[in-house]
N, CA, C and O atoms as a GROMACS GRO file, in nm:
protein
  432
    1UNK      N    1   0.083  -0.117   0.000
    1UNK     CA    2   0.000   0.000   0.000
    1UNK      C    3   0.088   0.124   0.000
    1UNK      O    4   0.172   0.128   0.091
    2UNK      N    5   0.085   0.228  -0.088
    2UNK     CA    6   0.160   0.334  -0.107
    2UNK      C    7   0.114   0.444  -0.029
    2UNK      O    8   0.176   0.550  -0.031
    3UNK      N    9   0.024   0.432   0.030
    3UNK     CA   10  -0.057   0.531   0.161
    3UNK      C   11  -0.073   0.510   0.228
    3UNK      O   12  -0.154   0.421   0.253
    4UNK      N   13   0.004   0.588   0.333
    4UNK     CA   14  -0.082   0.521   0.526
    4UNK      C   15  -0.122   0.628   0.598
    4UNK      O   16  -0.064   0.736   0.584
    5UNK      N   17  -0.180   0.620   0.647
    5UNK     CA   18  -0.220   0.747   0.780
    5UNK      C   19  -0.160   0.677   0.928
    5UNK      O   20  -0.224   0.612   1.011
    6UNK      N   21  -0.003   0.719   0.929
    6UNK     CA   22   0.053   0.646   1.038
    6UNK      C   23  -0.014   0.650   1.179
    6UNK      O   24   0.030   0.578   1.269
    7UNK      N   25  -0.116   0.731   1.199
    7UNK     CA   26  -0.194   0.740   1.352
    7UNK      C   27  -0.318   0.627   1.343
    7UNK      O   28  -0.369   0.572   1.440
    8UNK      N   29  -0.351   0.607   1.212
    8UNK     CA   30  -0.459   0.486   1.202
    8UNK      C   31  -0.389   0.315   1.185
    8UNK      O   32  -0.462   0.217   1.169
    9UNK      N   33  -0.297   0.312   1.190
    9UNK     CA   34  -0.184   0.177   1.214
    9UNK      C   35  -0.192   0.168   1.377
    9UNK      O   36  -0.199   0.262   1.456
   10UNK      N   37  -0.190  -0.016   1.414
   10UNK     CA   38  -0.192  -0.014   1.555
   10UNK      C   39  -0.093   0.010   1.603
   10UNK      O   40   0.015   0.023   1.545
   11UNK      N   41  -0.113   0.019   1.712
   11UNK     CA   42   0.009   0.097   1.789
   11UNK      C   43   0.109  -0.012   1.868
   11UNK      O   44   0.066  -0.114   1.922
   12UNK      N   45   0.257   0.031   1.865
   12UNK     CA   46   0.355  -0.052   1.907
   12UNK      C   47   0.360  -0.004   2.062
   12UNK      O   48   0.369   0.117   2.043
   13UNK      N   49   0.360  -0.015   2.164
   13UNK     CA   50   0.364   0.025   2.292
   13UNK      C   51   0.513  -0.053   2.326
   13UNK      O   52   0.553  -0.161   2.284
   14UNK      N   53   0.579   0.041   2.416
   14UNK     CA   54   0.714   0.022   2.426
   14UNK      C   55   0.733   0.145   2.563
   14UNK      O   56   0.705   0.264   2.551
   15UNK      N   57   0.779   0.089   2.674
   15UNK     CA   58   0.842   0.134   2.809
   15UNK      C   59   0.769   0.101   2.872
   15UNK      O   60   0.795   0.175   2.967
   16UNK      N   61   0.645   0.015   2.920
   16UNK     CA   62   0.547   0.009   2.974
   16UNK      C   63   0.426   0.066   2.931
   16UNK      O   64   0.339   0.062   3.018
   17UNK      N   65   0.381   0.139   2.784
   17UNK     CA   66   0.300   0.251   2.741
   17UNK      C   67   0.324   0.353   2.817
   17UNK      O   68   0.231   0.388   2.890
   18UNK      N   69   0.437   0.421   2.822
   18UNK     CA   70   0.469   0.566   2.812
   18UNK      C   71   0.510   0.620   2.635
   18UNK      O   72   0.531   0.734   2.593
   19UNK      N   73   0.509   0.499   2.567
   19UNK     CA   74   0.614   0.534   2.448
   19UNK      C   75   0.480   0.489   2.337
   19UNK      O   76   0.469   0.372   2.372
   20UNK      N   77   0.373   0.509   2.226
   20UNK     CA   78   0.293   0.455   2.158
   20UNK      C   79   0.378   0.495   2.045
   20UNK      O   80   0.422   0.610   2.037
   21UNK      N   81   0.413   0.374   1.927
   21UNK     CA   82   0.458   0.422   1.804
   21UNK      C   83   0.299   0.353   1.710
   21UNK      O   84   0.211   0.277   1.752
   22UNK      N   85   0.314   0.414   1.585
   22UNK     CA   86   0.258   0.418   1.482
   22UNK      C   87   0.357   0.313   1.375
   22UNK      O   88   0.478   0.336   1.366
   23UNK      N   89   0.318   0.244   1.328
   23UNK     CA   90   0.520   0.204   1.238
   23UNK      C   91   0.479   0.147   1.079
   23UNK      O   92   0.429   0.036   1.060
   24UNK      N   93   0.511   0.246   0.972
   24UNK     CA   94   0.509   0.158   0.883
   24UNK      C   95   0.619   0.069   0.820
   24UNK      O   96   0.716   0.069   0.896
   25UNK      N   97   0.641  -0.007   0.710
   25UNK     CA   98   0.761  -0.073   0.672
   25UNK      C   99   0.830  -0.103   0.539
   25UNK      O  100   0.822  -0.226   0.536
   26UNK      N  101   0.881  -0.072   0.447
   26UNK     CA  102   0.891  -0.051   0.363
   26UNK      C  103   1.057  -0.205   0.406
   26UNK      O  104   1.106  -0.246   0.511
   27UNK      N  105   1.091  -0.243   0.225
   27UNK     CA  106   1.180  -0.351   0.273
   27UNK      C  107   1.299  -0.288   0.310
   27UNK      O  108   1.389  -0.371   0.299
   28UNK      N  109   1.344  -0.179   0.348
   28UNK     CA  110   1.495  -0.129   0.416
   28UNK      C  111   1.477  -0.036   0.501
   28UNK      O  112   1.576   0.022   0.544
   29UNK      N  113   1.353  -0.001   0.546
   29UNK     CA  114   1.307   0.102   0.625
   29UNK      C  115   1.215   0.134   0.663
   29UNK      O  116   1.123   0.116   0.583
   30UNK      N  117   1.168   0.208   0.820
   30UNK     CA  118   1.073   0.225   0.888
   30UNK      C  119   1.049   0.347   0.972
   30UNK      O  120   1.125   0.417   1.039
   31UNK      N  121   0.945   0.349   0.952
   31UNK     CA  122   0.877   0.517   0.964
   31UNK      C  123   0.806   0.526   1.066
   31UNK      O  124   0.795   0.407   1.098
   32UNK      N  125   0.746   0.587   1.145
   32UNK     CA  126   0.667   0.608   1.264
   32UNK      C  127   0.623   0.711   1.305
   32UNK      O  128   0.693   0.812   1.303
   33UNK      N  129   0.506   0.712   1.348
   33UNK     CA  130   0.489   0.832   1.427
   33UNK      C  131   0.443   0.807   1.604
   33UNK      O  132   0.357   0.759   1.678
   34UNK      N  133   0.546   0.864   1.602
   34UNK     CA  134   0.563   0.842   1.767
   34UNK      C  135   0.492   0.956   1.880
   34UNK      O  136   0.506   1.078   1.876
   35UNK      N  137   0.402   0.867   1.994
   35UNK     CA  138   0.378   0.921   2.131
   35UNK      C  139   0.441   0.929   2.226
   35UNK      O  140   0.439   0.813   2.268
   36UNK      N  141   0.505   0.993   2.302
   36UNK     CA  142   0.572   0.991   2.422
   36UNK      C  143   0.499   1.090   2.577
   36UNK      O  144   0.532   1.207   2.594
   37UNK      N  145   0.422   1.034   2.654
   37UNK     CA  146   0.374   1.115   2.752
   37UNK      C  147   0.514   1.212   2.844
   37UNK      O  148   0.635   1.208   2.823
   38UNK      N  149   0.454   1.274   2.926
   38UNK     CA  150   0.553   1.402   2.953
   38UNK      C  151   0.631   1.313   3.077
   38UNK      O  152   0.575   1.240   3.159
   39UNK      N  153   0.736   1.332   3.069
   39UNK     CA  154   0.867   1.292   3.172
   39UNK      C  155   0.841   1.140   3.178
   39UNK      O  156   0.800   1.067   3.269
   40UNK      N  157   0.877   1.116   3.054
   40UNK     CA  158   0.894   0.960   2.985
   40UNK      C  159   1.043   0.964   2.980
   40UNK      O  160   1.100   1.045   2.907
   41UNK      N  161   1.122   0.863   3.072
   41UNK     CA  162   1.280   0.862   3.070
   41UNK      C  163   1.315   0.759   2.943
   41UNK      O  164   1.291   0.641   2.970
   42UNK      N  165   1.364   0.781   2.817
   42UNK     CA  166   1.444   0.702   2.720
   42UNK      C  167   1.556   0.658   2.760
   42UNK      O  168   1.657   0.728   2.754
   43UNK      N  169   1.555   0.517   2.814
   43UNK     CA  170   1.735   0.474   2.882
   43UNK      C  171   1.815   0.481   2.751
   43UNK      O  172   1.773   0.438   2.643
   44UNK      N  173   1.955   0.549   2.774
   44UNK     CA  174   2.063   0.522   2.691
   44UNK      C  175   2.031   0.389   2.622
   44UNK      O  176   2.013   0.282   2.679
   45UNK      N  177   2.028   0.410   2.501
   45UNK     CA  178   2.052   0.252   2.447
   45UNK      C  179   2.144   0.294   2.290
   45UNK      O  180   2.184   0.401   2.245
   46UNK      N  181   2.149   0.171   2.248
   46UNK     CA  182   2.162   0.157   2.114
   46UNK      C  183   2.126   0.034   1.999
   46UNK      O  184   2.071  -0.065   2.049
   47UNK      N  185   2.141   0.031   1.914
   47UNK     CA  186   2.088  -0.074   1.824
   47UNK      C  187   2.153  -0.030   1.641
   47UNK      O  188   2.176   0.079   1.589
   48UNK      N  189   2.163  -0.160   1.592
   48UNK     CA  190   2.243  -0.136   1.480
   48UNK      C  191   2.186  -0.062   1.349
   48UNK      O  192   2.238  -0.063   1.237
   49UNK      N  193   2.030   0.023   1.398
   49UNK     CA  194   1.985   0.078   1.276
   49UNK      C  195   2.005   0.256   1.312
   49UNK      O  196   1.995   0.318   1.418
   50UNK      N  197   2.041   0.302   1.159
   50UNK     CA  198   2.025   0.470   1.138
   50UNK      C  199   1.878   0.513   1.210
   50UNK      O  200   1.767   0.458   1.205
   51UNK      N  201   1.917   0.613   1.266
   51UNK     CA  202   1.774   0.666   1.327
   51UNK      C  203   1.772   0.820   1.297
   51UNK      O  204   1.864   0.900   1.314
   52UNK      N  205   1.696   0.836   1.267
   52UNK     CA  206   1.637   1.007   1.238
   52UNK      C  207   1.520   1.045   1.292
   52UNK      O  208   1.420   0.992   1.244
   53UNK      N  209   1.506   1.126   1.382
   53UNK     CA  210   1.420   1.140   1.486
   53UNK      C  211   1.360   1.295   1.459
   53UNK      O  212   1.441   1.387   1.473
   54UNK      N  213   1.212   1.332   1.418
   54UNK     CA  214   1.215   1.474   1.375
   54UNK      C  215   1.054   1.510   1.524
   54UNK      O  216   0.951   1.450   1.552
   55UNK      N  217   1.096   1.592   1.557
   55UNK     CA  218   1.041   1.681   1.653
   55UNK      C  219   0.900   1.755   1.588
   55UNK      O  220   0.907   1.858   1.520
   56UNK      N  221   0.770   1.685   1.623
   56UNK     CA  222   0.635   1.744   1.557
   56UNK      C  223   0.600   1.823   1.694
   56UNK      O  224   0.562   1.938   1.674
   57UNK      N  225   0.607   1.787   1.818
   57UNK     CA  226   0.512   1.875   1.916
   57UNK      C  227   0.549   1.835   2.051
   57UNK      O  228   0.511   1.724   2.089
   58UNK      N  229   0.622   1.915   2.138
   58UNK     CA  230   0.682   1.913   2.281
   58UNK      C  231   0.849   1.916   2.287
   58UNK      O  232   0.929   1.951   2.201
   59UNK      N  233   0.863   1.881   2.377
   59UNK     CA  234   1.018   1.920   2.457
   59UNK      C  235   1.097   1.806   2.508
   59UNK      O  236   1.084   1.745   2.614
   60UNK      N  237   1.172   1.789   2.422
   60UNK     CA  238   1.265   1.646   2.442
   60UNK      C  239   1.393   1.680   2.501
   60UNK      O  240   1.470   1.725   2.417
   61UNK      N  241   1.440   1.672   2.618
   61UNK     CA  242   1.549   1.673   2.694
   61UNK      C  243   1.680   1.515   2.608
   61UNK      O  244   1.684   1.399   2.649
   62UNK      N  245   1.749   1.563   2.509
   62UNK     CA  246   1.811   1.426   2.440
   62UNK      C  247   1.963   1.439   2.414
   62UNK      O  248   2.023   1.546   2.406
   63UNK      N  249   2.014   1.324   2.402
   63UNK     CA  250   2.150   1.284   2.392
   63UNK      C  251   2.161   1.164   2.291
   63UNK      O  252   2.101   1.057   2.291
   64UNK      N  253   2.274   1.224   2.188
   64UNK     CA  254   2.342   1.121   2.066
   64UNK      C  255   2.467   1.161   2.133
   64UNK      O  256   2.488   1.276   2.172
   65UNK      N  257   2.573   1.034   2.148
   65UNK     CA  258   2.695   0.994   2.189
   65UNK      C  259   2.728   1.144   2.310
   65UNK      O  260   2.660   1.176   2.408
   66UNK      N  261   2.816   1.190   2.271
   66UNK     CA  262   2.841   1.295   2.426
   66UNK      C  263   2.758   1.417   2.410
   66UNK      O  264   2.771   1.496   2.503
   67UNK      N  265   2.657   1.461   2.292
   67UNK     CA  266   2.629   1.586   2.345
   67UNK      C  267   2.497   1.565   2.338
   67UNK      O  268   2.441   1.474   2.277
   68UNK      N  269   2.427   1.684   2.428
   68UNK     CA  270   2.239   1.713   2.464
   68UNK      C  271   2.193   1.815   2.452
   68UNK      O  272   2.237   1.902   2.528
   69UNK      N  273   2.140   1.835   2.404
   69UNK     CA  274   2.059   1.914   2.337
   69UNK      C  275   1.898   1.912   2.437
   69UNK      O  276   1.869   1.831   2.525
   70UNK      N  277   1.827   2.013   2.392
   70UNK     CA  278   1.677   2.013   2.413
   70UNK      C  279   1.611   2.044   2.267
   70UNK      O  280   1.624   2.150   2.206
   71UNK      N  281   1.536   1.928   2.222
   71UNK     CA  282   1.483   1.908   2.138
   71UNK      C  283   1.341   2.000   2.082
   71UNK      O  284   1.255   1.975   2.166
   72UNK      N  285   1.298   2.068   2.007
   72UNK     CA  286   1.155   2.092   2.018
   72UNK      C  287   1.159   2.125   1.872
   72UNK      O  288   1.250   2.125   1.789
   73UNK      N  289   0.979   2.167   1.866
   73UNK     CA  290   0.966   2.103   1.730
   73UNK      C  291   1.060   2.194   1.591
   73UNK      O  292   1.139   2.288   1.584
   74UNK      N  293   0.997   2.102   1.499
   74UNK     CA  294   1.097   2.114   1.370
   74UNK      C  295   1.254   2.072   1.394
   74UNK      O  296   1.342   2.084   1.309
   75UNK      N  297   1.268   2.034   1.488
   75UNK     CA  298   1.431   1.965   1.516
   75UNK      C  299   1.468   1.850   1.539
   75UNK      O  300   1.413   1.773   1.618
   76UNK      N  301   1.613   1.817   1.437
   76UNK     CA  302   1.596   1.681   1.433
   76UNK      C  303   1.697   1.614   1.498
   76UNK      O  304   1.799   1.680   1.519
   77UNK      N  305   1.696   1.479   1.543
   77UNK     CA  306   1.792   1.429   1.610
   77UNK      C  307   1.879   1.305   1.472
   77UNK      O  308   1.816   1.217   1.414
   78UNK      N  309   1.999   1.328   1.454
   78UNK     CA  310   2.073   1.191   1.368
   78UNK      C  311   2.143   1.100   1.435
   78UNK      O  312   2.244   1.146   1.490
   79UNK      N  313   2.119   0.972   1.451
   79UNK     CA  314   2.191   0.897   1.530
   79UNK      C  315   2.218   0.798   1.430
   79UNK      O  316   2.147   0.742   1.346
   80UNK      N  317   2.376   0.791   1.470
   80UNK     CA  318   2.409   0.705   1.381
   80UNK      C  319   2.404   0.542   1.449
   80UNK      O  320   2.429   0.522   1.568
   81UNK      N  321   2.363   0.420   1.341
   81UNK     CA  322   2.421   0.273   1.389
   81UNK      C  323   2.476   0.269   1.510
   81UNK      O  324   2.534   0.375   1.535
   82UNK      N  325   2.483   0.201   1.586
   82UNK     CA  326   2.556   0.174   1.761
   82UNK      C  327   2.566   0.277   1.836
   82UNK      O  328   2.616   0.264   1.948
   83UNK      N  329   2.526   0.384   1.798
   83UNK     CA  330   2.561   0.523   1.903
   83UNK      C  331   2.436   0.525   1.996
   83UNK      O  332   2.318   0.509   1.968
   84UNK      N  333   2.502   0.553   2.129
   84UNK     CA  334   2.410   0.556   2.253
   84UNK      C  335   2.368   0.684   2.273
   84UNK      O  336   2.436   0.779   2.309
   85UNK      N  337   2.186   0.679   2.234
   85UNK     CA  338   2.098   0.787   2.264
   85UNK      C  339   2.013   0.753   2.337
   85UNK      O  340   1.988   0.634   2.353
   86UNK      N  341   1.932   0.872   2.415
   86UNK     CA  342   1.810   0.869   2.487
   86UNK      C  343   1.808   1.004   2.579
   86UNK      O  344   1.896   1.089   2.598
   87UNK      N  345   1.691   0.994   2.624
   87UNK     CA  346   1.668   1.108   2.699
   87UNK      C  347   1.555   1.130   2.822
   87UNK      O  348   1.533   1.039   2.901
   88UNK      N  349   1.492   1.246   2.830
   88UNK     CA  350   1.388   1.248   2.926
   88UNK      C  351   1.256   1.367   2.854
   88UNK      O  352   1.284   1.486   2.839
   89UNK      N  353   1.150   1.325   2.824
   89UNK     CA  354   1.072   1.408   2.729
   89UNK      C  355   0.988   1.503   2.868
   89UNK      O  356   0.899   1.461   2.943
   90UNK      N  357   1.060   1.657   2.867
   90UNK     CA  358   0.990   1.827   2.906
   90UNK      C  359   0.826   1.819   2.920
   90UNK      O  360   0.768   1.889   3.003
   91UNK      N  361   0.759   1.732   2.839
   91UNK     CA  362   0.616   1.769   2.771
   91UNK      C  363   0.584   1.649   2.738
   91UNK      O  364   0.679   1.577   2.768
   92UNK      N  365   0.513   1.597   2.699
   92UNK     CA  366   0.414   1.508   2.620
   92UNK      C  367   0.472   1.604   2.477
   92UNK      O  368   0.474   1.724   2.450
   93UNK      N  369   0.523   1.454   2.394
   93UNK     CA  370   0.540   1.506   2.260
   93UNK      C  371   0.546   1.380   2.152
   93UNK      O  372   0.549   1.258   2.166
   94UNK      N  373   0.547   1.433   2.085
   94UNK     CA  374   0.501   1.376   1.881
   94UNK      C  375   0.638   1.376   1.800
   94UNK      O  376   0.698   1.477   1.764
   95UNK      N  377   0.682   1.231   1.774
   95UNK     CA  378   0.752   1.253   1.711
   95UNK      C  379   0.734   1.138   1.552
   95UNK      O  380   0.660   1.043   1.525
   96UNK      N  381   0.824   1.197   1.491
   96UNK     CA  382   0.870   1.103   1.360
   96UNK      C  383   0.986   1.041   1.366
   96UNK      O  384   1.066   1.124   1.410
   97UNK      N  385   1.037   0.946   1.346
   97UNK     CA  386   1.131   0.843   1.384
   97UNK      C  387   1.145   0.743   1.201
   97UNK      O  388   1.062   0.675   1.140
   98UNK      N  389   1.233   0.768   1.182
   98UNK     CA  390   1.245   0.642   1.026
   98UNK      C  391   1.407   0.604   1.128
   98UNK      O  392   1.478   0.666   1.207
   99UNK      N  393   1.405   0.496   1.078
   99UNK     CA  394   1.484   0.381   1.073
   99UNK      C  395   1.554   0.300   0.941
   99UNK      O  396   1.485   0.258   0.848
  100UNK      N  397   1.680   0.287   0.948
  100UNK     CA  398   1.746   0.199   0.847
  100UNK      C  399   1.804   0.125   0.881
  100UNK      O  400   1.869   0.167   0.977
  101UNK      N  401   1.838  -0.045   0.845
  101UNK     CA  402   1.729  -0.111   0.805
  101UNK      C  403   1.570  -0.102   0.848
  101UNK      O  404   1.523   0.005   0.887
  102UNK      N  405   1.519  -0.181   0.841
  102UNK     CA  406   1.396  -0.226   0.881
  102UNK      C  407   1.376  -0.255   1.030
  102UNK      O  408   1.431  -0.358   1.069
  103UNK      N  409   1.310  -0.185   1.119
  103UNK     CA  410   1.308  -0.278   1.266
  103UNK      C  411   1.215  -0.376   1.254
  103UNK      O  412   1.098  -0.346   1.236
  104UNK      N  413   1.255  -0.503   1.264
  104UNK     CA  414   1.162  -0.615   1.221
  104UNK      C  415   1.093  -0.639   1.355
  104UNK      O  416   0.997  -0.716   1.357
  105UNK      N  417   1.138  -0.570   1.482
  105UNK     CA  418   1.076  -0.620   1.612
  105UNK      C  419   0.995  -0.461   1.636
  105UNK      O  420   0.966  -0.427   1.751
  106UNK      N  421   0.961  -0.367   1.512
  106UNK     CA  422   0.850  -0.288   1.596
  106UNK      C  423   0.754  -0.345   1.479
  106UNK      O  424   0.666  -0.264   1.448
  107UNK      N  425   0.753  -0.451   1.417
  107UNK     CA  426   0.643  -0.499   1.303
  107UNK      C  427   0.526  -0.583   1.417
  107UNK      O  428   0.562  -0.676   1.489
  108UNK      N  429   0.343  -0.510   1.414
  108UNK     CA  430   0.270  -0.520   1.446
  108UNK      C  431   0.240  -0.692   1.477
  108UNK      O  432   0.133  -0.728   1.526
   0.00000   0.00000   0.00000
């Protein structure tokens, strides 16, 4: 299907449901639109896919490898393959998230 309305896709729940993604999948890549309620802690992690993280609505307190930033909208986060990010979300906020490869473990 060449059209999705990523908020009408079921939702991936991830931290206990503090975290609701949206996820579509294409064969090398994955798109989302992401929920995060307000002072939702993202533990440092990492994982072997490109992440591009774009800021639709609230205040993301975030970290890619040593530096942090405060995130808000129209701003994007690049994390590369194995690099340890995460953070603590200011607000309840909306984000967009694509992925390279494919995350085969946020598939519905």
């Amino acid at each position: 299907m060449p059209f999705v309305t990523l908020r009408q896709l079921p939702a991936k729940v991830i931290f206990n449901g503090t975290i609701r993604g949206h996820y579509a999948h294409l064969d090398q890549s994955t798109v989302g639109e992401v929920e995060l309620a307000a002072e939702t802690v993202v533990p440092l992690h990492q994982h072997p896919h490109e992440q591009f993280t774009y800021v639709l609505e609230g205040r993301f307190q975030f970290t890619v490898g040593d530096e942090t930033t405060i995130l808000e909208p129209g701003m994007s986060a690049l994390i590369p393959s194995n690099t340890l990010h995460g953070g603590t979300t200011l607000t309840a906020c909306r984000l967009i998230d694509v992925f390279t490869p494919v995350r085969e473990d946020y598939r519905s």
